[in-house]
Residue frames as a rotation matrix with the C-alpha (Angstrom) as fourth column:
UNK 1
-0.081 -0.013 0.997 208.34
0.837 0.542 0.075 8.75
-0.541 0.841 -0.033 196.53
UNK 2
-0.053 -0.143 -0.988 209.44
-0.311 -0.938 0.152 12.17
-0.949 0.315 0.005 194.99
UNK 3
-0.941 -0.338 0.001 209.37
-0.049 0.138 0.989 10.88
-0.334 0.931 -0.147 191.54
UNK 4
-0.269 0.872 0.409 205.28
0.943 0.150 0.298 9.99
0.198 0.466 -0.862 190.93
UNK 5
-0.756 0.387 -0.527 203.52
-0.121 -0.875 -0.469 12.82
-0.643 -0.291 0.708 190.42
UNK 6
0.564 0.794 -0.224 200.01
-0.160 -0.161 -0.974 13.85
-0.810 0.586 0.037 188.63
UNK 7
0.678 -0.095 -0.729 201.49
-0.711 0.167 -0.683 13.09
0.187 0.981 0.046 185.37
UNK 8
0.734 -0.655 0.178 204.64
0.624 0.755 0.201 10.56
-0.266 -0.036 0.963 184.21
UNK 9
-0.326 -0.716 -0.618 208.20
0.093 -0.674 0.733 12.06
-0.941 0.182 0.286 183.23
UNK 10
-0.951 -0.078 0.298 207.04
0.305 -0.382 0.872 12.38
0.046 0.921 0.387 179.69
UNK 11
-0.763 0.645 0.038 203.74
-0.645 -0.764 0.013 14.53
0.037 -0.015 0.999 180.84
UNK 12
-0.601 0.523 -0.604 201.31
-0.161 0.661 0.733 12.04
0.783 0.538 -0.313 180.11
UNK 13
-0.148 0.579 0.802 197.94
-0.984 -0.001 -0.181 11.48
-0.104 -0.815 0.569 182.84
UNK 14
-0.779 0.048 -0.625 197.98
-0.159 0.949 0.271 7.50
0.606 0.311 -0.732 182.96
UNK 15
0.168 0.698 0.696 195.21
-0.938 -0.104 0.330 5.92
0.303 -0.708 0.638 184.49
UNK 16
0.132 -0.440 0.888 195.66
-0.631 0.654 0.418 2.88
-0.764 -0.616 -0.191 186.86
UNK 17
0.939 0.063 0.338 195.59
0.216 0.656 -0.723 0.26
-0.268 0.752 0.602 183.30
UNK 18
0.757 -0.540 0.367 198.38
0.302 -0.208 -0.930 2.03
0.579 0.816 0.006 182.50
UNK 19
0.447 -0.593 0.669 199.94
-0.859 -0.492 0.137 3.46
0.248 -0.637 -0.730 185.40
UNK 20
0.881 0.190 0.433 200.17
-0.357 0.866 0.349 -0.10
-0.309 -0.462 0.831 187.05
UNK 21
0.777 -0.470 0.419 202.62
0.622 0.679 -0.390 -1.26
-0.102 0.564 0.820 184.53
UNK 22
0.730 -0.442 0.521 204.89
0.121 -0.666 -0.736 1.92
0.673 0.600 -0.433 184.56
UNK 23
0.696 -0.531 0.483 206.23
-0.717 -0.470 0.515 2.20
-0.047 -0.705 -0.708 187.93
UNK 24
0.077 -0.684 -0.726 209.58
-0.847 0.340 -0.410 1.56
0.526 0.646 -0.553 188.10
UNK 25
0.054 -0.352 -0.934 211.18
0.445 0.846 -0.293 -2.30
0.894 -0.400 0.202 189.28
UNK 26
-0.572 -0.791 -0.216 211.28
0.565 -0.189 -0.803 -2.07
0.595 -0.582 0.555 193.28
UNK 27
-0.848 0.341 0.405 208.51
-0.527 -0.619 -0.583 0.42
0.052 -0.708 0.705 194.32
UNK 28
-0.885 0.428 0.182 205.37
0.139 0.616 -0.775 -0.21
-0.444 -0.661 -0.605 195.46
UNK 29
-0.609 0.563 0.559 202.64
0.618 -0.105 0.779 -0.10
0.498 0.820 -0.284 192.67
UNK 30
-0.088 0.993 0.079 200.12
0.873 0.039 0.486 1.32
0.479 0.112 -0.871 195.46
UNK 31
0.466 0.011 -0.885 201.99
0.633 -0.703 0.325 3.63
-0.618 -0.711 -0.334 197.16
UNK 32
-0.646 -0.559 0.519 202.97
0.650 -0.048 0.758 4.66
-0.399 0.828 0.395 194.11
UNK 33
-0.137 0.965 0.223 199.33
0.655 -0.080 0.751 5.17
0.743 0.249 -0.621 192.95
UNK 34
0.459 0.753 -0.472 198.53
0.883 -0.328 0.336 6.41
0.098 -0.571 -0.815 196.09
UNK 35
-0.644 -0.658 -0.390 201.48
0.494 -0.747 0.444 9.17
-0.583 0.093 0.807 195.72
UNK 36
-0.976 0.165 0.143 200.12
0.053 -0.455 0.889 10.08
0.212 0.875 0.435 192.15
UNK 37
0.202 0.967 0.157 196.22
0.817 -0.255 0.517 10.67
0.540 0.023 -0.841 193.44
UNK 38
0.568 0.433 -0.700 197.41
0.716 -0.680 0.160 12.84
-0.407 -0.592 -0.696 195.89
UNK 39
-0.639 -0.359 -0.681 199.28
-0.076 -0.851 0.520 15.07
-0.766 0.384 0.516 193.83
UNK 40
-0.658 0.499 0.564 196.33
0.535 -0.217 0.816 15.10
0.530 0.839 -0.124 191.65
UNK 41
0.232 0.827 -0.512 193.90
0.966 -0.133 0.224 15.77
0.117 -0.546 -0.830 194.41
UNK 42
-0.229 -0.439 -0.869 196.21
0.580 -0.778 0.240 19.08
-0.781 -0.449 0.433 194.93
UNK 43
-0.986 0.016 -0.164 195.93
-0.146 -0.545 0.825 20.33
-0.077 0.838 0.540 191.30
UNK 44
-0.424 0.891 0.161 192.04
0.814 0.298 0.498 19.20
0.396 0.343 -0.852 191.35
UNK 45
-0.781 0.612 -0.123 189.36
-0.410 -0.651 -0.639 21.99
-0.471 -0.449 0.760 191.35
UNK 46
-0.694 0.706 0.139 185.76
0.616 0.683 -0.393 21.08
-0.373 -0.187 -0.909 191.98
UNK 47
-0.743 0.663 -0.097 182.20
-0.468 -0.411 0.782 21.81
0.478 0.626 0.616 190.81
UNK 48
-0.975 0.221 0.034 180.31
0.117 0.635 -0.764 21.85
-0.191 -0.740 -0.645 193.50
UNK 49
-0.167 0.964 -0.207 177.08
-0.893 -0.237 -0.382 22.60
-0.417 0.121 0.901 191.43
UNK 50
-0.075 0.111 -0.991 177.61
-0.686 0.715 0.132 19.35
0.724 0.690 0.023 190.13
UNK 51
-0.441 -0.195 0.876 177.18
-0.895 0.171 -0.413 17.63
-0.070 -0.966 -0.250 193.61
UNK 52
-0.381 0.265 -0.886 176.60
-0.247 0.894 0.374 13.68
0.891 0.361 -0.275 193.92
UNK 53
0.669 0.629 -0.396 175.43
0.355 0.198 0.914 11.97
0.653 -0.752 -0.090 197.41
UNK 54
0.442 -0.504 -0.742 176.83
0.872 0.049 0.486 13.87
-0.209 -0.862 0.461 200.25
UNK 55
0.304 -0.481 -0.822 179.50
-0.295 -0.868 0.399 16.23
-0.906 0.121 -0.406 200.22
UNK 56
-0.218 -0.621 0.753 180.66
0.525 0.576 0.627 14.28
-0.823 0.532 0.200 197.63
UNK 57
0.518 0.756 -0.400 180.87
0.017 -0.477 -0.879 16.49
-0.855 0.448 -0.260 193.87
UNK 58
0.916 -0.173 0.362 182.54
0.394 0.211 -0.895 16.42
0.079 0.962 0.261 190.50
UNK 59
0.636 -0.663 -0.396 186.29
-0.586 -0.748 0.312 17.92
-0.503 0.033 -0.864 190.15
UNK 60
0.923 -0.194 0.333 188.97
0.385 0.501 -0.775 17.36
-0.016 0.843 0.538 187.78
UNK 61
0.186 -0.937 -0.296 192.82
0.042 -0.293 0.955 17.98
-0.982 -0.190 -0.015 187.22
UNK 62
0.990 -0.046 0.134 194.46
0.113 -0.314 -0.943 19.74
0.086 0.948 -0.306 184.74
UNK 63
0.495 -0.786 0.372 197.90
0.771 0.594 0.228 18.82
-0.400 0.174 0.900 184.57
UNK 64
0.198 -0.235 -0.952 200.23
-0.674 -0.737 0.041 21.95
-0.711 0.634 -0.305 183.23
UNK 65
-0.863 -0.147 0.484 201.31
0.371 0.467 0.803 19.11
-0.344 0.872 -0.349 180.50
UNK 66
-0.209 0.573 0.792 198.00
0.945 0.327 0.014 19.54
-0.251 0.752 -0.610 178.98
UNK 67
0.009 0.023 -1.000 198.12
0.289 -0.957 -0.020 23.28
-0.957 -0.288 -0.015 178.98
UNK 68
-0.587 -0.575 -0.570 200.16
-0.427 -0.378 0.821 23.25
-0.688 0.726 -0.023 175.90
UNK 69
-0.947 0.214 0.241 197.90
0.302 0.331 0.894 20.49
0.111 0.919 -0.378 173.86
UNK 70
0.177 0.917 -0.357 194.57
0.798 -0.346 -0.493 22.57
-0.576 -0.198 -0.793 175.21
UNK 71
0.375 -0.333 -0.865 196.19
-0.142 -0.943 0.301 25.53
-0.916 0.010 -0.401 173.22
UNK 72
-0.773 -0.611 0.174 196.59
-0.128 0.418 0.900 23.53
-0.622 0.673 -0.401 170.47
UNK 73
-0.629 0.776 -0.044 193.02
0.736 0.576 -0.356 22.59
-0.251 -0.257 -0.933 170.33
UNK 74
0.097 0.416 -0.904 192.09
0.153 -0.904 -0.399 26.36
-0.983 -0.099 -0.151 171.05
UNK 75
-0.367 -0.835 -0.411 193.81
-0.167 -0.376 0.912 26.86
-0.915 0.403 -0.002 167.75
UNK 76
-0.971 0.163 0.173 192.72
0.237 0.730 0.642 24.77
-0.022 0.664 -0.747 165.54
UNK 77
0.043 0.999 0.032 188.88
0.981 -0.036 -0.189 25.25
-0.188 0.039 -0.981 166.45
UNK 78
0.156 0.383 0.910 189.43
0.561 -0.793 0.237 29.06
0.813 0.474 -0.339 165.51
UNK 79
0.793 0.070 -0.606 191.09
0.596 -0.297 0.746 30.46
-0.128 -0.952 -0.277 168.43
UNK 80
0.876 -0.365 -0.315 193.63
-0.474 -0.771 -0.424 32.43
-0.088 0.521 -0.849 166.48
């Protein structure tokens, strides 16, 4: 399933409410889903001072889509 990736074709980070309903006629909603976590899990960096039970700790994905509206953001708040 070369098409799902960490974002949709118009950049966008759906979450499963939303994702659910995009994929296209024909595929499989979960292997779909299960396509688009692991190409998040690749782009995800962790914080392991932030650490929950176990090994288990906080981490997040930044998408290069959001690159451009972080940098927007920067702007605005006085970032030149």
């Amino acid at each position: 399933m070369p098409k799902y990736s960490a974002t949709d074709q118009k950049g966008r980070y759906l979450h499963w409410d939303e994702f659910q309903w995009q994929v296209d006629s024909g595929d499989d909603v979960l292997a779909a889903w299960c396509v688009t976590k692991f190409a998040r899990m690749a782009l995800a960096k962790g914080l392991p001072q932030l650490q929950a039970e176990g090994d288990h700790y906080f981490s997040y994905c930044v998408p290069d889509s959001l690159f451009a509206r972080l940098h927007v953001i920067d702007k605005m708040t006085g970032g030149g």
